[in-house]
C-alpha beads as a LAMMPS data file, in Angstrom:
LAMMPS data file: protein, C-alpha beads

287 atoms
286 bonds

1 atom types
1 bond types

-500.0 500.0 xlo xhi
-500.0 500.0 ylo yhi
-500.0 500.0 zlo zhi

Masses

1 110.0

Atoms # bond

1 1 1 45.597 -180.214 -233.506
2 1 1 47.956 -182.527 -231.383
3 1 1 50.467 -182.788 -234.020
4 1 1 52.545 -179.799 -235.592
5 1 1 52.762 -180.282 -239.498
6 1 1 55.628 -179.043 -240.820
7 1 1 55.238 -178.701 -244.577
8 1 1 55.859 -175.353 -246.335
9 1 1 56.558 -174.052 -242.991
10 1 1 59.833 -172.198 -241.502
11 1 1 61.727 -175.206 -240.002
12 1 1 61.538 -178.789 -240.967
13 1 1 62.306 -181.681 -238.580
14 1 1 65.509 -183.891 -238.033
15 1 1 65.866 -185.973 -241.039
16 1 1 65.065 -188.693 -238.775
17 1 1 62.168 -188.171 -237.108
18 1 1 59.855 -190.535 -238.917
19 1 1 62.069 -193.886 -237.834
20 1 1 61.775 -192.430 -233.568
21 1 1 60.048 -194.629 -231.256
22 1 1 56.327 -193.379 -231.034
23 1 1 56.148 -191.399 -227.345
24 1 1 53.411 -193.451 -225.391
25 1 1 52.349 -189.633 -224.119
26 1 1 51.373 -188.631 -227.112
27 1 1 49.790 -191.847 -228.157
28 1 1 47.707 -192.117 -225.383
29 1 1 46.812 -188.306 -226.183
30 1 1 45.655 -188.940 -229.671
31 1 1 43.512 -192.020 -228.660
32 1 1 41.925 -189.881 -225.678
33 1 1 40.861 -187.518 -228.791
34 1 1 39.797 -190.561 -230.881
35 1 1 37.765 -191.759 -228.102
36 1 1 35.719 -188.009 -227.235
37 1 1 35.164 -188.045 -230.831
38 1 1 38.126 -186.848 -232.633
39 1 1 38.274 -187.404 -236.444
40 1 1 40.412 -191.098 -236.544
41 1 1 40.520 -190.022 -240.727
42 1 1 43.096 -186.923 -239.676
43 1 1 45.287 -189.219 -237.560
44 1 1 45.530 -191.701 -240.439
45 1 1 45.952 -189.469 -242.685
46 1 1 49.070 -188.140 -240.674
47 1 1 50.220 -191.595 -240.042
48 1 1 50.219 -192.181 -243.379
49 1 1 51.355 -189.360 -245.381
50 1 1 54.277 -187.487 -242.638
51 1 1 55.078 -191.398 -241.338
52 1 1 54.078 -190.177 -237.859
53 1 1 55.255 -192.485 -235.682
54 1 1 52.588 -191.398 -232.758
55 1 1 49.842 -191.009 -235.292
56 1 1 50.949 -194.361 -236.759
57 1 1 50.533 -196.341 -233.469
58 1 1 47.501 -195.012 -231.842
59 1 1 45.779 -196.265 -235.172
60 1 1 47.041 -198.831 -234.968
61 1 1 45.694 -199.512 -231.283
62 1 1 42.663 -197.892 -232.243
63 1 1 41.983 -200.228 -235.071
64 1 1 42.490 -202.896 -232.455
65 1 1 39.968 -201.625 -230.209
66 1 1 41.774 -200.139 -227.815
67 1 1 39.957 -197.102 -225.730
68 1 1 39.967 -195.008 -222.803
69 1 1 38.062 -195.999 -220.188
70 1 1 38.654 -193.059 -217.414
71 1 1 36.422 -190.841 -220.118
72 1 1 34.748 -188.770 -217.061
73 1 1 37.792 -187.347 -216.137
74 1 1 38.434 -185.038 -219.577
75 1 1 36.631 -183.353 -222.141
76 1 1 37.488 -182.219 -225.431
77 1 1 36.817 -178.742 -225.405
78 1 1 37.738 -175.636 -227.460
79 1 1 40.191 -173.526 -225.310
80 1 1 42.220 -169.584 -225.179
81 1 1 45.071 -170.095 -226.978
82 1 1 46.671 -166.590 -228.032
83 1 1 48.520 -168.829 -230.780
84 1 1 45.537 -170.465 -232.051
85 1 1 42.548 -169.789 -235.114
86 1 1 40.805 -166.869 -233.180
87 1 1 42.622 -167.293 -230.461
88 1 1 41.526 -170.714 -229.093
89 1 1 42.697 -174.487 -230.108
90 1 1 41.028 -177.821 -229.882
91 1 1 42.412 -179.337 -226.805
92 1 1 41.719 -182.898 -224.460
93 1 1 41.918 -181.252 -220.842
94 1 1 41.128 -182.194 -217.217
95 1 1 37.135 -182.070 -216.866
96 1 1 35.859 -178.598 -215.970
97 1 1 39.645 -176.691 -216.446
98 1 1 41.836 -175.456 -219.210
99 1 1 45.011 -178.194 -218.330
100 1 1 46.130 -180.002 -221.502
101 1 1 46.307 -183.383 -220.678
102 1 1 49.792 -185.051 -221.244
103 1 1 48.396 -188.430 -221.731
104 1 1 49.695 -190.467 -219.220
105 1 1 46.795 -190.017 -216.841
106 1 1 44.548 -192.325 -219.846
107 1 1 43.841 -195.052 -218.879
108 1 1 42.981 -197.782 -221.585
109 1 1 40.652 -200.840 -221.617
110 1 1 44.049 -202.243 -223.256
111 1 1 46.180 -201.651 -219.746
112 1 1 45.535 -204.870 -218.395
113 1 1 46.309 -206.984 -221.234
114 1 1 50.159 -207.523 -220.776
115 1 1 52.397 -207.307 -217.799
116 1 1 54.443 -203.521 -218.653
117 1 1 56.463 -204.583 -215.920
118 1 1 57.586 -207.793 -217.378
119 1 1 57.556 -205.748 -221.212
120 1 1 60.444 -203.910 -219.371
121 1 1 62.691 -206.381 -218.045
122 1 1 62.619 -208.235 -221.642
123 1 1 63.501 -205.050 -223.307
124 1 1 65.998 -204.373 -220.756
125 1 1 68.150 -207.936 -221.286
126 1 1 67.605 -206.795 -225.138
127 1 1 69.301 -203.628 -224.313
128 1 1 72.181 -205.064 -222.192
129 1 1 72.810 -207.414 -224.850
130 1 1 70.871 -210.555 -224.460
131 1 1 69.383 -211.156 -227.710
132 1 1 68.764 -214.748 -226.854
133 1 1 65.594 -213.203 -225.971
134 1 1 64.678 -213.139 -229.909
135 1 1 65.281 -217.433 -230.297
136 1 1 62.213 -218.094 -227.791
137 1 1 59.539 -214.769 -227.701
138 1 1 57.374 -215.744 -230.750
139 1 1 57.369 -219.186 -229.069
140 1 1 56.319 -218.185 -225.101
141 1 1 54.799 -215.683 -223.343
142 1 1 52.878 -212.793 -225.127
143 1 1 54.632 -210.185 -223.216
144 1 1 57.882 -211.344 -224.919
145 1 1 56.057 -211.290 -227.889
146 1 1 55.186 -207.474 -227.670
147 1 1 58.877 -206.730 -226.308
148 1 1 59.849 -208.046 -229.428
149 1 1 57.548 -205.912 -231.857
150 1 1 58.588 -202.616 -229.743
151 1 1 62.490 -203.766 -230.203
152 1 1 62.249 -204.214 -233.944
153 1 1 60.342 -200.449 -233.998
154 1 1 63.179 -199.030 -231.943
155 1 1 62.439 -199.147 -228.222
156 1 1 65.349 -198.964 -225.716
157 1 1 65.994 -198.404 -222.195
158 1 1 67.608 -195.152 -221.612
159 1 1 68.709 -195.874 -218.160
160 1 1 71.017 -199.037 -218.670
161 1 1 73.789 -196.989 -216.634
162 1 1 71.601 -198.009 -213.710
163 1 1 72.230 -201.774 -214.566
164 1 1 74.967 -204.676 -215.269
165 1 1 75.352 -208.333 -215.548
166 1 1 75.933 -210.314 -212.817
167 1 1 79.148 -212.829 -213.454
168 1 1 77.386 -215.300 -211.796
169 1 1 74.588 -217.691 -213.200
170 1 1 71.035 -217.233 -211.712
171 1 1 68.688 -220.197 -212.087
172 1 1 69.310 -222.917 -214.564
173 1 1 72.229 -220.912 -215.968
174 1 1 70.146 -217.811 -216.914
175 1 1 71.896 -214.410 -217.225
176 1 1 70.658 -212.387 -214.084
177 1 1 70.463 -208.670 -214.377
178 1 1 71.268 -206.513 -210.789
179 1 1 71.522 -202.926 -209.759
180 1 1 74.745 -201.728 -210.914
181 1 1 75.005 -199.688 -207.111
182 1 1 73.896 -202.449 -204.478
183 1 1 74.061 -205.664 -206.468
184 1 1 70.427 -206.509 -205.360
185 1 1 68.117 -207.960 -208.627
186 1 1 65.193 -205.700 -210.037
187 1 1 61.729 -207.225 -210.073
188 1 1 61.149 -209.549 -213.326
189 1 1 57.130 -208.229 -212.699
190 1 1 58.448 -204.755 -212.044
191 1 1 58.749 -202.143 -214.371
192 1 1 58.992 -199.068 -211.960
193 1 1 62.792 -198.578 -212.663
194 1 1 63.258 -199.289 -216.082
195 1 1 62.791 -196.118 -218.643
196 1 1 62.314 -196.485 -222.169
197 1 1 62.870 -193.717 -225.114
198 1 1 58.791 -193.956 -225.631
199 1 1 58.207 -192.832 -222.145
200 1 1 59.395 -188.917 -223.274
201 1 1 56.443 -187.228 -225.175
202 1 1 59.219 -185.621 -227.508
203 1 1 62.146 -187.238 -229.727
204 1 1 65.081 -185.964 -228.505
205 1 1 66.111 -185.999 -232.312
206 1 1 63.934 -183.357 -233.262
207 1 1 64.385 -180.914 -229.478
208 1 1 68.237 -181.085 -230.698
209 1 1 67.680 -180.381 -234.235
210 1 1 65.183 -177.249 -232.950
211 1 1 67.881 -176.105 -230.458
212 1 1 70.333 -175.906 -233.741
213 1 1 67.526 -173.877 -235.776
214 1 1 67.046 -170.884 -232.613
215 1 1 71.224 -171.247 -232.140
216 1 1 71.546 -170.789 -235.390
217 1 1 69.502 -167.520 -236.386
218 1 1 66.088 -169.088 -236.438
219 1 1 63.076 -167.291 -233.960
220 1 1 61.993 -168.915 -231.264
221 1 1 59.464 -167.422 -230.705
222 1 1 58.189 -169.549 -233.880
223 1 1 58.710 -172.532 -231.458
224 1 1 57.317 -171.221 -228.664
225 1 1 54.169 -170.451 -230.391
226 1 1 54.097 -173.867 -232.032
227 1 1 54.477 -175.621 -228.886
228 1 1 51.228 -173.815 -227.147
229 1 1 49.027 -173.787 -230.679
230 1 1 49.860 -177.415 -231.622
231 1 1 50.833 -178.883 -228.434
232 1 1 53.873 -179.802 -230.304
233 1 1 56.496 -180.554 -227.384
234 1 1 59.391 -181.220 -228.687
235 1 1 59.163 -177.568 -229.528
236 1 1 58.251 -176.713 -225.810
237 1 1 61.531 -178.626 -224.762
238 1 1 63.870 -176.970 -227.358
239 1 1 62.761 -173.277 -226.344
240 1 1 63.079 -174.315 -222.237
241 1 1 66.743 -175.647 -222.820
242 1 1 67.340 -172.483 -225.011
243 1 1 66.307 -170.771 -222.500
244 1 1 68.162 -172.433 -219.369
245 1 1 70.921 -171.809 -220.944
246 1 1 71.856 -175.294 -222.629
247 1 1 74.783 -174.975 -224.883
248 1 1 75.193 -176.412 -228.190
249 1 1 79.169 -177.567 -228.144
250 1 1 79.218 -178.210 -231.855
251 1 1 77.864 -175.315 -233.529
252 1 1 80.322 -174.555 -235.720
253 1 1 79.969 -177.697 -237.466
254 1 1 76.582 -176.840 -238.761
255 1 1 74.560 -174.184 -240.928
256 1 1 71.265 -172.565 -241.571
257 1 1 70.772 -172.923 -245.081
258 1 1 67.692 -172.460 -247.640
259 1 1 66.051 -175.338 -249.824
260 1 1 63.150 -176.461 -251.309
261 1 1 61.225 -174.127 -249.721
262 1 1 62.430 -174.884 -246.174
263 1 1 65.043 -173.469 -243.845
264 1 1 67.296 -176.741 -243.493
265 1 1 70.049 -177.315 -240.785
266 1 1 72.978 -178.848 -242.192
267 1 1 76.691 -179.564 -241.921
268 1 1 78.698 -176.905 -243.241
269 1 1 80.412 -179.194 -246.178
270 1 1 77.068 -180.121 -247.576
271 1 1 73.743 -179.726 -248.277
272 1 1 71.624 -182.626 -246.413
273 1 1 69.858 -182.116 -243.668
274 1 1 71.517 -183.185 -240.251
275 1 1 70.005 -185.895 -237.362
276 1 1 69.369 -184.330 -234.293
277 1 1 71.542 -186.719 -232.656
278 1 1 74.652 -184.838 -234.283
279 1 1 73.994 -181.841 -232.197
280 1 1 75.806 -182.255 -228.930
281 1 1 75.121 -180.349 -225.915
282 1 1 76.775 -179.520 -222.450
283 1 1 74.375 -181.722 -220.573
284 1 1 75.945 -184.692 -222.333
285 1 1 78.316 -186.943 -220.277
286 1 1 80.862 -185.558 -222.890
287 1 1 80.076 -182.609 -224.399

Bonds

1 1 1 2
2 1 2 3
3 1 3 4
4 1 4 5
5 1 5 6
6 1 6 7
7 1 7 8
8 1 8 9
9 1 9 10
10 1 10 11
11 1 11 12
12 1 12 13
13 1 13 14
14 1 14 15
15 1 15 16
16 1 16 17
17 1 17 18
18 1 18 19
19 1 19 20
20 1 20 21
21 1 21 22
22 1 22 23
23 1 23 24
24 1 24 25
25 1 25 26
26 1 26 27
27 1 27 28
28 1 28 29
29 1 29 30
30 1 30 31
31 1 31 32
32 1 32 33
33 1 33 34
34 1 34 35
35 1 35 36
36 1 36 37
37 1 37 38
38 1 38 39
39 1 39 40
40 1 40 41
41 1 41 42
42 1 42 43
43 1 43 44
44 1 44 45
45 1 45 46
46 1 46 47
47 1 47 48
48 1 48 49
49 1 49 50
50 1 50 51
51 1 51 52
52 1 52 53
53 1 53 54
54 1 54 55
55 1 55 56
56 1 56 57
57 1 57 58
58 1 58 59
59 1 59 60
60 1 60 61
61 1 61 62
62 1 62 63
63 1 63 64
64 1 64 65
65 1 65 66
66 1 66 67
67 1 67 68
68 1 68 69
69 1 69 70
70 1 70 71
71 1 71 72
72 1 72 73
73 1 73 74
74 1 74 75
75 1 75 76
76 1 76 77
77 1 77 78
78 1 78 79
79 1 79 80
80 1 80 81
81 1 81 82
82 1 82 83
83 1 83 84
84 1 84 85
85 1 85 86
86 1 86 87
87 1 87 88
88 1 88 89
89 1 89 90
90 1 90 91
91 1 91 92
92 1 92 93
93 1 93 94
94 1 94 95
95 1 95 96
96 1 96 97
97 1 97 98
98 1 98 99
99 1 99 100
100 1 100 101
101 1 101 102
102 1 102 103
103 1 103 104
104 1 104 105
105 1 105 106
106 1 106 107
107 1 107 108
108 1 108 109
109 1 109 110
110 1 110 111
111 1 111 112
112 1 112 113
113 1 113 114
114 1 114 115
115 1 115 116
116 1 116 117
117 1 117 118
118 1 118 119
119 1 119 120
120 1 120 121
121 1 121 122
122 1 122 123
123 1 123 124
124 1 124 125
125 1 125 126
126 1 126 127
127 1 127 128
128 1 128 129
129 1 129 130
130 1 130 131
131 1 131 132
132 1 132 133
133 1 133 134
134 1 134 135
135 1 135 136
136 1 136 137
137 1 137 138
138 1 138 139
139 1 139 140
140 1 140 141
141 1 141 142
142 1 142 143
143 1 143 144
144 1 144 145
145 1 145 146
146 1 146 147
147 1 147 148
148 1 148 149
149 1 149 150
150 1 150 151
151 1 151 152
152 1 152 153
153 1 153 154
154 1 154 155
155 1 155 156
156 1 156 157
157 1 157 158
158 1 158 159
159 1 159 160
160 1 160 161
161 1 161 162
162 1 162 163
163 1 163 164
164 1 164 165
165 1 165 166
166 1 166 167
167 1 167 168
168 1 168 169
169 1 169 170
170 1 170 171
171 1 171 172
172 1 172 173
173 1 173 174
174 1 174 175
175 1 175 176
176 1 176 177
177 1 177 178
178 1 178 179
179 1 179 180
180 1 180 181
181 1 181 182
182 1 182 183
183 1 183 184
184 1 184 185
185 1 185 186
186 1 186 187
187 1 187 188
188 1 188 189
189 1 189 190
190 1 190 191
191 1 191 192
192 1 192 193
193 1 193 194
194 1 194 195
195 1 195 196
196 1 196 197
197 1 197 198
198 1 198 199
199 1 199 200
200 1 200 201
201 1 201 202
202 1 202 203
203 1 203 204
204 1 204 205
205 1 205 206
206 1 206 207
207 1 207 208
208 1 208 209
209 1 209 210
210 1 210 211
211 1 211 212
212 1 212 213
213 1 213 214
214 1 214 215
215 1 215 216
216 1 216 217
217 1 217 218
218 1 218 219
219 1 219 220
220 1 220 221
221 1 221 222
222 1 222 223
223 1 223 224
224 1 224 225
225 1 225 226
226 1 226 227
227 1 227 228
228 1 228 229
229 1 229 230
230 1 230 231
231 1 231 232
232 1 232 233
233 1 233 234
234 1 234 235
235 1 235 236
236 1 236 237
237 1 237 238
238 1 238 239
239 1 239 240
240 1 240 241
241 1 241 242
242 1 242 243
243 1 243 244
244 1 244 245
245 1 245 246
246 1 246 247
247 1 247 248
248 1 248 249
249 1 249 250
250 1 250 251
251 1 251 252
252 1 252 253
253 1 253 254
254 1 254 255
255 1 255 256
256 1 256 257
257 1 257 258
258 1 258 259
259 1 259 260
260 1 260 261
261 1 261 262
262 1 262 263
263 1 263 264
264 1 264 265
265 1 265 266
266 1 266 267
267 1 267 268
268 1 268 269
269 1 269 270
270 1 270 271
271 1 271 272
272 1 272 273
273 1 273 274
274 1 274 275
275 1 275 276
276 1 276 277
277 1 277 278
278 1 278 279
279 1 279 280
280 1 280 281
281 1 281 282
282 1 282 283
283 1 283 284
284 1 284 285
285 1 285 286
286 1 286 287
């Protein structure tokens, strides 16, 4: 399985994991599966029932039509897992090796339909601020039209930093964006510089929370086993920052309680179950 289900288990995931961006890794992962004959009922199911938000959109591109085309270079195969059902898992890899895919080398017949570069620019004025953006995209161009959709379901650019409004009109009176270290203007056409939260194949919600859980008592070996049986990798990146010695600077704000079943992370004064996003690290700009 691509997808770690946490029900009844030892952990349970940020309280807001469902409402993430999908990660177009992952996505591109499931419909790989799909298309070398993967059960599409299981990913439904999982769409539908845990609200997966990965699950959720490669049905939904499924259900469009959308394949992979570069079939011949992977094969859904049974492989050694020491983690797994008798020691093996279910896994798309490179044709003829072991090498879980990560999903960005699919290719789908979908690819060519829409400009990504031009995707990423329009999300990009949306995340600097120019939400004039919303009066004309259901009107124009069908690229604006799918910036749009992916705005309303949460996408951002995670580099704006990189970026800043020039003070002076570009054609027409339109707001021109430039690079915030040489003043020259990115490529309307070009996405190559412009990174969105879906581009991760983990919510940084749930690595956080999962950091808190191994800080806080839990095992991580648990994660580290859940990240090679269910190729679960927000699990892989919570045990490799453990392990590199990222430090949670909030700890003491939070505890490992017991409820319903599950081992929750919450705030000391309370019993709900905390957003990844309140655990703050070293790495941040200010920890």
């Amino acid at each position: 399985m691509l997808l770690l289900v946490s029900a009844g288990g030892a952990w349970s995931q940020s309280a807001d994991w469902q409402s993430v961006i999908w990660r177009e890794p992952q996505v591109r992962y499931i419909l790989a599966d799909l298309t070398l004959g993967g059960n599409p009922a299981l990913y439904r199911d999982y769409a539908t029932r845990e609200k997966d938000p990965d699950s959720r959109e490669a049905i939904r591109l499924w259900d469009a039509g959308s394949r992979v085309v570069n079939t011949n270079d992977f094969e859904r195969r049974w492989v050694t897992n020491k983690f797994g059902k008798d020691g093996r898992v279910m896994r798309v890899v490179l044709r003829g090796t072991e090498r879980t895919i990560t999903g960005n080398e699919v290719l789908l017949n979908s690819d060519a339909a829409l400009n990504e570069g031009r995707i990423r620019y329009i999300l990009l004025e949306l995340s600097l601020g120019n939400l004039s953006v919303v009066d004309w995209s259901g009107r124009f161009e069908p690229e604006a039209v799918e910036a749009l959709r992916r705005w309303k379901a949460g996408a951002r650019v995670v580099n704006t930093n990189w970026f800043t409004v020039s003070t002076e009109s570009g054609p027409k009176g339109s707001t021109e964006i430039i690079f915030r270290h040489n003043g020259r203007r990115p490529k309307r056409l070009s996405g190559d510089f412009i990174r969105l939260n879906s581009d991760l194949p983990y919510p940084e919600t749930n690595v956080r929370y999962f950091m808190a859980d191994i800080a806080l008592g839990g095992n991580i070996e648990f994660y580290r086993a859940a990240a090679e049986r269910d190729h679960e990798m927000g699990c892989l990146e919570a045990v490799r920052r453990t392990e590199e010695g990222y430090r949670i600077t909030n700890l003491d704000q939070f505890a490992r309680k017991q409820g319903d079943g599950k081992t929750v992370i919450t705030r000391k004064s309370s019993n709900e179950r905390i957003s990844g996003m309140a655990v703050k690290l070293s790495s941040d700009p200010n920890p």
